[in-house]
C-alpha positions as CSV (number, residue, x, y, z in Angstrom):
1,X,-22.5,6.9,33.8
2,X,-19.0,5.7,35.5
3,X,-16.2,6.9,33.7
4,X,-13.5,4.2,32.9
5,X,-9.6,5.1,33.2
6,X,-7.4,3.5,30.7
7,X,-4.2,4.6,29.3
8,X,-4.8,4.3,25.2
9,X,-8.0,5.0,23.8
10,X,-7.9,3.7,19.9
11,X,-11.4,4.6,18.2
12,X,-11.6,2.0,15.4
13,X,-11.0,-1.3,15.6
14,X,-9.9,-2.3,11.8
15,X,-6.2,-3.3,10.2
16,X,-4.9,-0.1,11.6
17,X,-6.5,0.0,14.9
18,X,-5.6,-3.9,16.3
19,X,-2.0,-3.7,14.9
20,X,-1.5,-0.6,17.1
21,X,-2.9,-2.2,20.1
22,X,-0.8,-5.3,19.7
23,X,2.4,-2.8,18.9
24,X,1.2,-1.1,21.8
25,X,1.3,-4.2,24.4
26,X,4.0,-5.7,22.6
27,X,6.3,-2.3,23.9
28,X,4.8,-2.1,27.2
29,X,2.5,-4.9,28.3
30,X,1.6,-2.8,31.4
31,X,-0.6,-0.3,29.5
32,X,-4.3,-0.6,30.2
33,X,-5.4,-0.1,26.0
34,X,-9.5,0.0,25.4
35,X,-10.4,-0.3,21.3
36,X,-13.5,0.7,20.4
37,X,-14.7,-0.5,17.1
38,X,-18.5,-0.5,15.7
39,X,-18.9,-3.7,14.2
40,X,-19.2,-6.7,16.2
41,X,-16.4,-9.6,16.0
42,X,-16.0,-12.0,14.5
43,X,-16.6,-10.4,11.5
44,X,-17.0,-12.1,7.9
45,X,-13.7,-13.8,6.7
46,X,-14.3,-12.2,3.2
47,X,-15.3,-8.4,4.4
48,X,-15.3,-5.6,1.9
49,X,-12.4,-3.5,2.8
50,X,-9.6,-2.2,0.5
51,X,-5.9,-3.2,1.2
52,X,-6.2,-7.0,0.8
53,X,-2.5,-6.8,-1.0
54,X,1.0,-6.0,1.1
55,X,4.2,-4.9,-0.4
56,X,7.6,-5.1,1.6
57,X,6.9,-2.1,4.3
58,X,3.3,-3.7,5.2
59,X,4.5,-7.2,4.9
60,X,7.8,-6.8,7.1
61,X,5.6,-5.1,9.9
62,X,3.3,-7.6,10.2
63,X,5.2,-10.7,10.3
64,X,8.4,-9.6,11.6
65,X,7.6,-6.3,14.1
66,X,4.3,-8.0,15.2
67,X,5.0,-11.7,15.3
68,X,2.4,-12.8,12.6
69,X,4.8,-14.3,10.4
70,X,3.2,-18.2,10.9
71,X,-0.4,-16.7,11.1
72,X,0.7,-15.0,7.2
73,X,2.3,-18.4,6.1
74,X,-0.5,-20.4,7.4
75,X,-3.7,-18.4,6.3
76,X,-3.3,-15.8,3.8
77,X,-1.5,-16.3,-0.4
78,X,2.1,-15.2,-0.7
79,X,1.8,-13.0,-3.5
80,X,3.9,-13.4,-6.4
81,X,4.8,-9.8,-7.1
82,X,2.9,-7.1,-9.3
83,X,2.0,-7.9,-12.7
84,X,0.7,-5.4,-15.7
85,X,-0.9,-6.8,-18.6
86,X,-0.6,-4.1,-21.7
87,X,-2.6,-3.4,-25.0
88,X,-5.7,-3.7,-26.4
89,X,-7.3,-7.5,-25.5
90,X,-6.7,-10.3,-27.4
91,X,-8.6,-13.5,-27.4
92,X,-5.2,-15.4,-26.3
93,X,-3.7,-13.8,-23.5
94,X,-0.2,-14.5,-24.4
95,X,-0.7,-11.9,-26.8
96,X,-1.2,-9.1,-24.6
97,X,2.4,-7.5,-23.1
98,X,3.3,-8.5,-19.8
99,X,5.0,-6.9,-17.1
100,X,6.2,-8.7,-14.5
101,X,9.1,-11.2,-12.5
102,X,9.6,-15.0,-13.8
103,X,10.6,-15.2,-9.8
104,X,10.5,-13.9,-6.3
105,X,13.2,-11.5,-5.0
106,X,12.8,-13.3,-2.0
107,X,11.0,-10.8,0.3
108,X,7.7,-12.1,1.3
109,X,4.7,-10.6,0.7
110,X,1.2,-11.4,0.7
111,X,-2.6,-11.6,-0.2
112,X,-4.6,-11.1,2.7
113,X,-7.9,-12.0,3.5
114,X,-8.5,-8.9,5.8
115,X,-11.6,-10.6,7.6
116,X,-9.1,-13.4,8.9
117,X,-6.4,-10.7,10.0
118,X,-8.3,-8.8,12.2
119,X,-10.1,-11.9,14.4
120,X,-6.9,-13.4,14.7
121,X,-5.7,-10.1,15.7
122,X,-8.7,-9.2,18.1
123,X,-8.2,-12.9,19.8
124,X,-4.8,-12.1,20.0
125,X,-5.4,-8.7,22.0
126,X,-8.7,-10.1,23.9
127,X,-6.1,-13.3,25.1
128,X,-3.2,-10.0,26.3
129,X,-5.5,-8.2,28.2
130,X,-6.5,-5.2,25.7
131,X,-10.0,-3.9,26.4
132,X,-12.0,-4.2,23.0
133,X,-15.2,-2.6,23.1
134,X,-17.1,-3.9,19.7
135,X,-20.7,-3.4,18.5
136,X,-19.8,0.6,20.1
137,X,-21.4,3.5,18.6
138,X,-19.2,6.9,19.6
139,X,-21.5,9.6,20.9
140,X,-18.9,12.1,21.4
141,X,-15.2,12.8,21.7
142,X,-13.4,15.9,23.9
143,X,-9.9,16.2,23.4
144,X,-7.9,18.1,25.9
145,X,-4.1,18.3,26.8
146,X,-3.8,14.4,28.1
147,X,-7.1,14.1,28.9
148,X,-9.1,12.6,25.9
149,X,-12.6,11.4,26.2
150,X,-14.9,8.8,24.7
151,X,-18.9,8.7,24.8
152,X,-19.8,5.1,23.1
153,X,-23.3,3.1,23.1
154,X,-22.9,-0.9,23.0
155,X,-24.6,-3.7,23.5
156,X,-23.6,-3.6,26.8
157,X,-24.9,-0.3,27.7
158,X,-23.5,3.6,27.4
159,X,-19.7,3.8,28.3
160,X,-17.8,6.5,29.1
161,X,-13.5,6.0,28.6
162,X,-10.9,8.7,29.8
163,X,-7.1,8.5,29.4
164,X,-3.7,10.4,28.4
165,X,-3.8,9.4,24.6
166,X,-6.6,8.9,22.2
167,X,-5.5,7.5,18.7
168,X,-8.2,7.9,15.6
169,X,-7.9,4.5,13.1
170,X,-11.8,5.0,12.5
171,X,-10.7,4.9,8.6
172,X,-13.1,7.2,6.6
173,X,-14.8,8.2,9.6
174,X,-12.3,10.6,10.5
175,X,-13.4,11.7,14.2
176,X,-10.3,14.1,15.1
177,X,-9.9,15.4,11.7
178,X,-13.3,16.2,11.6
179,X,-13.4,17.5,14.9
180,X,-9.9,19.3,14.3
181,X,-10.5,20.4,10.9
182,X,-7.1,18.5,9.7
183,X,-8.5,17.4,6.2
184,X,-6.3,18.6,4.1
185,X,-6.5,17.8,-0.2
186,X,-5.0,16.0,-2.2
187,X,-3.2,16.9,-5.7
188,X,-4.2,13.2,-7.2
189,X,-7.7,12.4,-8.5
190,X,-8.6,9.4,-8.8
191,X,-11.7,6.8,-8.2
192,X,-12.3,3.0,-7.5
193,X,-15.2,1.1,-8.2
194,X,-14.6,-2.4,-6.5
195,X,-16.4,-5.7,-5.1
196,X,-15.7,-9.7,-4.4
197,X,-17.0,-12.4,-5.9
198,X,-16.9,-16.1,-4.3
199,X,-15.4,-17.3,-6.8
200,X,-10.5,-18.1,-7.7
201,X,-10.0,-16.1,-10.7
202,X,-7.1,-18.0,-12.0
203,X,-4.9,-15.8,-14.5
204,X,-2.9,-18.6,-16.2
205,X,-5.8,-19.8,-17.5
206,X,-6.2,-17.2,-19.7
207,X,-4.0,-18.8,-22.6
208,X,-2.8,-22.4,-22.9
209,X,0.2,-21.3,-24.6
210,X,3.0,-23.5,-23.4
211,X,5.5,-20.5,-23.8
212,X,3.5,-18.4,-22.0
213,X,3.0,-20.7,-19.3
214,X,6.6,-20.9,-19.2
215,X,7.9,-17.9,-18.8
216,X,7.7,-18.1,-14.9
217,X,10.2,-20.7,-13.2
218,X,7.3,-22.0,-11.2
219,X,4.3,-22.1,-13.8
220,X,0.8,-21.6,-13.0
221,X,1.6,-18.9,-10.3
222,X,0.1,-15.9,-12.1
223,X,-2.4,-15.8,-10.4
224,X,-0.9,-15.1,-6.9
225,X,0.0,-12.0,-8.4
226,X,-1.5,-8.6,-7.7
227,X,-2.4,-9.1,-11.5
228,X,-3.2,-5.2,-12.6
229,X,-5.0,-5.4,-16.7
230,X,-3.9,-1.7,-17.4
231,X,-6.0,0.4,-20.5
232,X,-5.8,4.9,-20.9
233,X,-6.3,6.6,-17.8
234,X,-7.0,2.7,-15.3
235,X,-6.4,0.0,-14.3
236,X,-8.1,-3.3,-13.1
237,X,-7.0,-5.1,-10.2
238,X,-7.3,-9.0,-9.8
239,X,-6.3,-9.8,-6.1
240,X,-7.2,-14.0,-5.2
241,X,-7.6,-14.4,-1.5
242,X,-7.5,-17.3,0.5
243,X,-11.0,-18.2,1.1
244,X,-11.4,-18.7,-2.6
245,X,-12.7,-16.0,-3.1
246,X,-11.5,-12.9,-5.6
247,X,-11.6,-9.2,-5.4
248,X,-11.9,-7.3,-8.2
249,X,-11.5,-3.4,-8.3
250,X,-11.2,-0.8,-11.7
251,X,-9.3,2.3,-10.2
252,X,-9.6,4.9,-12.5
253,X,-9.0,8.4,-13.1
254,X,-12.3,11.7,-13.9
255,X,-11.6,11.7,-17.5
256,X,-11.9,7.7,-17.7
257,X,-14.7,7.6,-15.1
258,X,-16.9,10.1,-17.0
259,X,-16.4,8.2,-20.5
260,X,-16.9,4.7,-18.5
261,X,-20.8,5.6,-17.6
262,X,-20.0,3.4,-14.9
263,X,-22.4,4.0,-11.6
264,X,-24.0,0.6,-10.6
265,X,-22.2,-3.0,-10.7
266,X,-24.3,-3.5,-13.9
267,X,-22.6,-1.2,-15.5
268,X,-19.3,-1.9,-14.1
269,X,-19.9,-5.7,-15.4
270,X,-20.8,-4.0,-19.1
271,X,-17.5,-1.8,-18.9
272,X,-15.3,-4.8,-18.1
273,X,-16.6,-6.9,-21.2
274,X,-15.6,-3.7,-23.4
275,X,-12.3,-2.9,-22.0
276,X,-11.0,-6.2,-20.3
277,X,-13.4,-8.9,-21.6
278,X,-11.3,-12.1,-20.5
279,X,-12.0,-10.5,-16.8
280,X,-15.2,-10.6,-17.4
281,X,-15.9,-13.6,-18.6
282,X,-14.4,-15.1,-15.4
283,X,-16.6,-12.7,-13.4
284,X,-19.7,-14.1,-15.1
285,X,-21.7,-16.5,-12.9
286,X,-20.1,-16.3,-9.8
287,X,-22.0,-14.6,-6.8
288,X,-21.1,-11.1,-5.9
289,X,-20.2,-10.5,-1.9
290,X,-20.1,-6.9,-1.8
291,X,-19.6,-3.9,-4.4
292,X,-18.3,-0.4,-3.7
293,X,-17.7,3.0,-5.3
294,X,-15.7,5.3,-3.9
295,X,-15.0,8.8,-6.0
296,X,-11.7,11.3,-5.1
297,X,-10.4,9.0,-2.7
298,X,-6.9,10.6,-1.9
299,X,-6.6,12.7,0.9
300,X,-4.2,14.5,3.3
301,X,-4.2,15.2,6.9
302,X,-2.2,18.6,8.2
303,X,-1.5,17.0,11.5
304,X,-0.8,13.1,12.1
305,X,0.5,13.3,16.0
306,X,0.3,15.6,18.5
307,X,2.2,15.8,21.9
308,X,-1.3,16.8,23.8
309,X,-2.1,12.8,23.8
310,X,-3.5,12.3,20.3
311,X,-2.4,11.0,16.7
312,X,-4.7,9.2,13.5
313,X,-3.6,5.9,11.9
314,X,-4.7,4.3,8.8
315,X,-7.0,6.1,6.5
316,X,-8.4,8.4,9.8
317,X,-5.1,10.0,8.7
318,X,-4.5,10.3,4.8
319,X,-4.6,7.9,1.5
320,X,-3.0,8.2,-1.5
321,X,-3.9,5.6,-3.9
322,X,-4.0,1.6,-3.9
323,X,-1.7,1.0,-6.7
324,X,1.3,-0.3,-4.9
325,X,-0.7,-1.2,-2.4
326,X,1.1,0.7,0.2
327,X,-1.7,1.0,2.6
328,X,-0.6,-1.2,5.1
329,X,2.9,0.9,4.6
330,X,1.5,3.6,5.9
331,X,-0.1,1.7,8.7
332,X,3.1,0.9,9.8
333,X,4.6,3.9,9.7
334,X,2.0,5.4,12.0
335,X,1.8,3.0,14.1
336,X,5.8,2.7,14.8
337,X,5.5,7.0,15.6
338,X,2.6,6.2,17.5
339,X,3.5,3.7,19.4
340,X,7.2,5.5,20.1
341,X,5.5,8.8,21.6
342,X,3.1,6.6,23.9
343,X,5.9,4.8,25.2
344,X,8.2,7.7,25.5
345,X,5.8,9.7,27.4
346,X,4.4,6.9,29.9
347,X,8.2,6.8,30.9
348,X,7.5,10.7,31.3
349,X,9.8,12.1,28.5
350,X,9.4,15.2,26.8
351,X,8.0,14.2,23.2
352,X,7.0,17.6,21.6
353,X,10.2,17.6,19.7
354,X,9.7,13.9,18.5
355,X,5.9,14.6,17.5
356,X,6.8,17.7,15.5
357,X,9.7,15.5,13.7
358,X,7.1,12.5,13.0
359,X,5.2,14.5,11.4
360,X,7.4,15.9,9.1
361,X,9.0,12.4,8.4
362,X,5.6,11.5,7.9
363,X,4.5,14.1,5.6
364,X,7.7,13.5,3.5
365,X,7.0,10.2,3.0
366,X,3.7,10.9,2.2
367,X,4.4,13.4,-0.2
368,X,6.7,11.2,-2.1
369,X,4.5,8.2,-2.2
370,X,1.8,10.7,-3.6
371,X,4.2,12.0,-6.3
372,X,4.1,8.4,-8.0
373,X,0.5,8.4,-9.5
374,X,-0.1,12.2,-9.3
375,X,-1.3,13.4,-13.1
376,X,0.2,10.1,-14.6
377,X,-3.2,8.0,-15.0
378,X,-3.3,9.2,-18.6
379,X,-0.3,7.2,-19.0
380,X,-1.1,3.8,-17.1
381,X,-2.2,1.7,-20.5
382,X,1.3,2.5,-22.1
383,X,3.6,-0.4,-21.8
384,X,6.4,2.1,-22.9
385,X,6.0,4.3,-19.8
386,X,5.2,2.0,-17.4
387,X,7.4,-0.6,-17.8
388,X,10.0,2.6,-16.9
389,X,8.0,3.9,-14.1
390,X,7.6,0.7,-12.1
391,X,11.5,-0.1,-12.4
392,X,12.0,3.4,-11.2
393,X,9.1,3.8,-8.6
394,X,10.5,0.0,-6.9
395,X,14.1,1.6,-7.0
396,X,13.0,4.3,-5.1
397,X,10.7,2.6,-2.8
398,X,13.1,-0.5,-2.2
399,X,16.5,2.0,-1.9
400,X,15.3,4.5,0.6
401,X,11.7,3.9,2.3
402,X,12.4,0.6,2.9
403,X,15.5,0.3,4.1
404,X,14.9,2.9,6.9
405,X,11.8,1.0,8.1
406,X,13.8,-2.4,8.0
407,X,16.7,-1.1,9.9
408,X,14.3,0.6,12.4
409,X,15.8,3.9,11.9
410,X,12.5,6.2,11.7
411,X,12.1,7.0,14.8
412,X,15.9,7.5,15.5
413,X,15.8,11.2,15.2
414,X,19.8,11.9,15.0
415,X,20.2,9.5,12.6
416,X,17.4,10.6,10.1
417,X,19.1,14.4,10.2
418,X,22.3,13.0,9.6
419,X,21.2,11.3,6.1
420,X,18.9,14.3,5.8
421,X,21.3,15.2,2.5
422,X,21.3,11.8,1.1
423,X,17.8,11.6,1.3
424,X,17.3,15.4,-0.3
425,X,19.0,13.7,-3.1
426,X,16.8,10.7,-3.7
427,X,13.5,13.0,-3.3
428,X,15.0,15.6,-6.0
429,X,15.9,12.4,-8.3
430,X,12.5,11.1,-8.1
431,X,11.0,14.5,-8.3
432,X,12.6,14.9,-11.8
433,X,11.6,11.3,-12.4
434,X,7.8,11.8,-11.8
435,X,7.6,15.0,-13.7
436,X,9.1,13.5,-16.9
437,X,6.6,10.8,-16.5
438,X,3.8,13.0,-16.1
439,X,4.6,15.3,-19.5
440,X,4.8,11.2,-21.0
441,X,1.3,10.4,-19.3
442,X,-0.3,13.3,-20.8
443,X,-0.3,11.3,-24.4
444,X,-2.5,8.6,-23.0
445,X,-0.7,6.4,-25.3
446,X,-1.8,2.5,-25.7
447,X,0.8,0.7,-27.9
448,X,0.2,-2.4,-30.0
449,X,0.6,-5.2,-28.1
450,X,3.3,-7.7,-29.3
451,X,3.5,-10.5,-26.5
452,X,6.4,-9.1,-24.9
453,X,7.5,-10.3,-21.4
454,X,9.6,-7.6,-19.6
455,X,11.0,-9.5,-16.9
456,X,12.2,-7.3,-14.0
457,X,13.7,-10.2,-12.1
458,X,16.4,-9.8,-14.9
459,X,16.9,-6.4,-13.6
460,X,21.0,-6.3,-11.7
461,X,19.9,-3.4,-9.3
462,X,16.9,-4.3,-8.7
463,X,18.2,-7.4,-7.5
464,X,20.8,-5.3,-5.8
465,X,18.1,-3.5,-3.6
466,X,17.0,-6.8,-2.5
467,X,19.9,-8.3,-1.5
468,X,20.8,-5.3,1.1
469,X,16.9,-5.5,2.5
470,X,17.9,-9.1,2.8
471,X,21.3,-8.4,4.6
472,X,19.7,-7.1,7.9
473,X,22.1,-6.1,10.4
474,X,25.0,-7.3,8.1
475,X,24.8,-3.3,6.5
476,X,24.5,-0.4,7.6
477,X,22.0,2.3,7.3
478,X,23.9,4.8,6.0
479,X,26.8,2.9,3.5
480,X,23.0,1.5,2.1
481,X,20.8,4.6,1.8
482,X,24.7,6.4,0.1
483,X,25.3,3.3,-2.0
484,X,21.5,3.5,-3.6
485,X,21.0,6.8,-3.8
486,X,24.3,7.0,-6.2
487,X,22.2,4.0,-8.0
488,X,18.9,6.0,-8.0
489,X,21.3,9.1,-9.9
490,X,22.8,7.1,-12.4
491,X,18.9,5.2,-13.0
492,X,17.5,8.5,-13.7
493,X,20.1,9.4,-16.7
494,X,19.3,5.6,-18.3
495,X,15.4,6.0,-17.8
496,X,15.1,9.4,-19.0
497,X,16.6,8.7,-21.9
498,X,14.5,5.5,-22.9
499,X,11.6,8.2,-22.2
500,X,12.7,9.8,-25.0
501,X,10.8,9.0,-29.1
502,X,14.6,8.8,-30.6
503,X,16.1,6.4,-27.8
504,X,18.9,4.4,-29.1
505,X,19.0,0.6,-28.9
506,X,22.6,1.1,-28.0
507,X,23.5,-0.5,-24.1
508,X,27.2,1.1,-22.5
509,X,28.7,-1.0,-20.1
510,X,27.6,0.9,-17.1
511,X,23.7,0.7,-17.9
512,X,24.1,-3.1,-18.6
513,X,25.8,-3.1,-15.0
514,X,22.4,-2.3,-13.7
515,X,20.0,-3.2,-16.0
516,X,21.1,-5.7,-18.1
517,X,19.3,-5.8,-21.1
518,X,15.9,-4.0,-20.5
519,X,16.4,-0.8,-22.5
520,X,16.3,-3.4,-25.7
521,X,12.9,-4.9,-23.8
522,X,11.2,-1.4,-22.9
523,X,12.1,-0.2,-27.2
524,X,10.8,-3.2,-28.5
C-alpha cells in the first residue's frame, strides 16, 4: 500500500473537523491537509447531531474568523436568545413564567441546521485544495514524535496517510484518547434523550394572549429562540431549524431520569404529555427523523495538545453539557490552539511551551464552563434560582470568556499572564457564585407560576457587556476584562442576597445602576 505524505491529518470530518481545515488553510494555504471522515458527503441536511444552537463564542468564529457570515445569514435562523418557561403547565401559556429578552443585544447568533454547515463547509475545502477522504473506515493509528499515521478503508481502496500532525475531531469516537488513555471524568451527571421531527414547532402559538404576544418588540419571534420548558432536575429544549424541521431534546439529570421511566421514544412521547404537555401536543403527528439517548454525557480529557504533532477537537476532546449551547465554543477554542501550534511549528518554532499553556488555558476554561450546571439540575425548574443564575452565568461568560476570544488574545501568551490576577478574580467570584447556587438547587423547588416576564434586556450591565463586545478594537483587552470583573464583584453581593428566603424588596442606587429593577422581578 503507498503511503501518502501530507502535512495535517484530521480524523473526523464533522463541525469540528471542516472548521479546523478551513482555519487551517485560511492561516497557511500552502499546507497539504487530508480529512478523513466515515460518512459519505453530502450528507442529510437534517442529520442527528447535537449542537444545532450557537451562542456568541461559536457564532463569532464562524462568521467572522472563518468567513461564513453570508452562508449563516442566508441558510440557517438567527436565534433570538435563550428563553425559560417556569412552573407547572398551564393550558394557556401566558400563564407559565417566562424568562427571557423582549430584544436582541445585537450579537448575532444562530440556529443551525448542522447537515447544511458541514457540505457547504466540505465544498468549501474540496474547492481550496484540502484532501477529504469520506466514506473512510480507520484501521489503525501510530502516533510518534511528528510522525503520525493513518490506516483507512474507502470506497476507493485501503489508504495509508503520514504527516507531522494528526488532530482527533472523531467526536465520541475518541481515537487518541482511547489510544492514549486521556479520558478523564467528569464531576457533572447528566443525560439527554433527543430526536427531530419534520415538522416548525412554533412557540407563540401556544397562547393567543395579546399581552403575551406583546411583550417582545418584534412579536411572533419566540420561536427563534433556544426555547428551554424547565421542570425539577430538566429541562426540554425546543430548537426550529431551517429546513422546517424541529429538534427536540429533554436533558436531564439520574434522579429525574430514573423517576422518568423514559428508555424508548414511546416513552419519551408519554413523559412529555405529563410534564410539558403543550410540547407534546405539537410533537403529535409529525414524522420522527431520528431519536437518541445518550446517558453521562460529560467528560474530560487530561491532554488536549501535544507538541509531538497531535491535539483532539470537538467532543474527541471533552463535553460538558448543552445548556448554553457552548459546543461550538469549545470548538473554537481548540481549533484557534490548534491551528496556532501547526502554524507556529511549520515556520519551525519551538511550541512545547505554547502547547503546555493551551492546555492549561484550555482546562481553565473548561473547568469554569463545567462549574455552571455541576450539582444544580435539582434546581433548574425554580424560576427563583434561575432567573439569578442565567444573569450571573451570561455576566460571566459575556465579561471574561468572550471578550478574550473576540479580541484574539488566547493565544497571546504574555498577555493572558499579565491579566492572570484579574482573571483569578472572576473565577473565585463565580466559584462562590456556583456554590451558592448549588446549596439553592439541592431544594428542587418548582414555584407557582404567576405569568411573570423577567426581561433581561432590561438588565444595565448586561447591556453593558454587550456594548464592549460590540466596541471591537475601540477597547482594550485589559481596561475591559478590569472594568467587568469589578462588575462581576459588585453582581455577586446583589445576587447572593436575592438568593437569600428574607431578601428585601428594597433597590440602593448602585444595584439599580446595574440591574435596574430585577431584584423586584426575581421576588415577585
Amino acid at each position: 500500500m503507498k503511503i501518502q505524505s501530507t502535512d495535517v491529518i484530521i480524523a473526523g470530518g464533522g463541525l469540528a473537523g471542516l472548521a479546523l481545515a478551513k482555519q487551517l488553510i485560511m492561516a497557511n494555504p500552502e499546507l497539504d491537509i487530508t480529512v478523513v471522515e466515515k460518512r459519505k458527503f453530502p450528507i442529510p441536511d437534517t442529520i442527528a447531531k447535537i449542537g444545532e444552537s450557537t451562542v456568541e463564542i461559536g457564532s463569532h468564529y464562524f462568521t467572522e474568523n472563518l468567513n461564513l457570515k453570508k452562508h449563516f445569514q442566508e441558510k440557517h435562523l438567527k436565534k433570538h436568545g435563550l428563553r425559560c418557561f417556569f412552573g407547572a403547565p398551564q393550558d394557556d401559556y401566558s400563564q407559565q413564567d417566562e424568562l427571557g429578552v423582549s430584544e436582541l443585544f445585537g450579537i448575532p447568533t444562530y440556529q443551525i441546521e448542522r447537515g447544511v454547515l458541514e457540505n457547504y463547509l466540505y465544498s468549501e475545502l474540496i474547492e481550496q485544495g484540502v484532501r477529504v477522504v469520506d466514506g473512510a473506515t480507520t484501521e489503525s493509528v501510530d502516533l510518534n514524535n511528528k510522525n503520525q499515521e493513518i490506516s483507512v478503508k474507502s470506497d476507493a481502496g485501503d489508504m495509508h496517510f503520514r504527516g507531522p500532525w494528526l488532530v482527533d475531531a472523531t467526536g465520541r469516537q475518541e481515537l487518541v484518547k482511547n489510544k492514549l488513555g486521556l479520558k478523564k471524568p467528569s464531576a457533572h451527571q447528566g443525560n439527554a434523550i433527543w430526536f427531530r421531527i419534520d415538522k416548525r414547532i412554533v412557540v407563540d402559538e401556544w397562547s393567543s394572549n395579546e399581552g403575551w404576544q406583546n411583550r417582545l418588540k418584534q412579536p411572533g419571534n419566540r420561536w427563534l429562540s433556544t426555547n428551554h420548558l424547565m421542570g425539577k432536575g430538566y429541562w426540554t429544549w425546543v430548537i426550529p431549524l431551517g429546513s422546517g424541521a424541529t429538534s427536540i431534546g429533554i436533558v436531564i439529570d439520574d434522579q429525574a431520569l430514573e423517576e422518568s421511566g423514559i428508555e424508548t421514544f414511546e416513552d419519551t412521547i408519554q413523559w412529555l404529555k405529563q410534564q410539558q404537555p403543550k410540547c407534546a401536543a405539537a410533537v403529535e403527528g409529525a414524522k420522527v427523523l431520528d431519536f437518541k439517548i445518550v446517558r453521562n454525557y460529560s467528560y474530560g480529557c487530561k491532554k488536549m495538545f501535544s507538541d509531538e504533532g497531535w491535539c483532539l477537537t470537538g467532543e474527541a476532546g471533552a463535553f460538558t453539557d448543552p445548556f448554553y449551547a457552548p459546543g461550538s465554543d469549545f470548538i473554537a477554542i481548540n481549533n484557534t490552539f490548534i491551528t496556532h501550534l501547526i502554524c507556529n511549528d511549520k515556520k519551525g518554532k519551538d511550541i512545547r511551551l505554547d502547547s503546555a499553556v493551551f492546555h492549561m488555558f484550555y482546562n481553565s476554561f473548561f473547568e469554569s464552563t463545567l462549574s455552571l450546571y455541576t450539582h444544580q439540575y435539582g434546581g433548574f425548574g425554580d424560576r427563583r434560582m434561575m432567573s439569578i443564575k442565567l444573569l450571573w452565568d451570561y455576566a460571566y461568560y459575556w465579561g471574561v470568556l468572550t471578550v478574550l476570544f473576540f479580541k484574539n488574545t488566547i493565544t497571546d501568551i504574555d498577555l493572558m499572564r499579565s491579566l492572570n490576577p484579574l482573571l483569578s478574580r472572576a473565577q473565585d467570584s463565580n466559584n462562590r457564585m456556583q456554590a451558592l447556587l448549588i446549596e439553592r438547587a439541592k431544594l428542587r423547588l418548582v414555584l407557582p407560576a404567576k405569568g411573570l416576564f423577567l426581561d433581561q434586556y432590561l438588565i444595565p450591565c448586561l447591556t453593558r457587556f454587550n456594548d464592549i463586545l460590540k466596541a471591537g478594537d475601540d477597547i482594550d483587552t485589559e481596561t475591559a476584562i478590569k472594568e467587568n470583573v469589578e462588575v462581576l464583584e459588585s453582581l455577586l453581593k446583589y445576587l447572593s442576597d436575592m438568593l437569600k428566603e428574607d431578601a428585601e424588596l428594597t433597590i440602593s442606587h448602585d444595584e439599580r445602576e446595574l440591574l435596574g429593577d430585577y431584584r423586584l422581578s426575581v421576588l415577585a
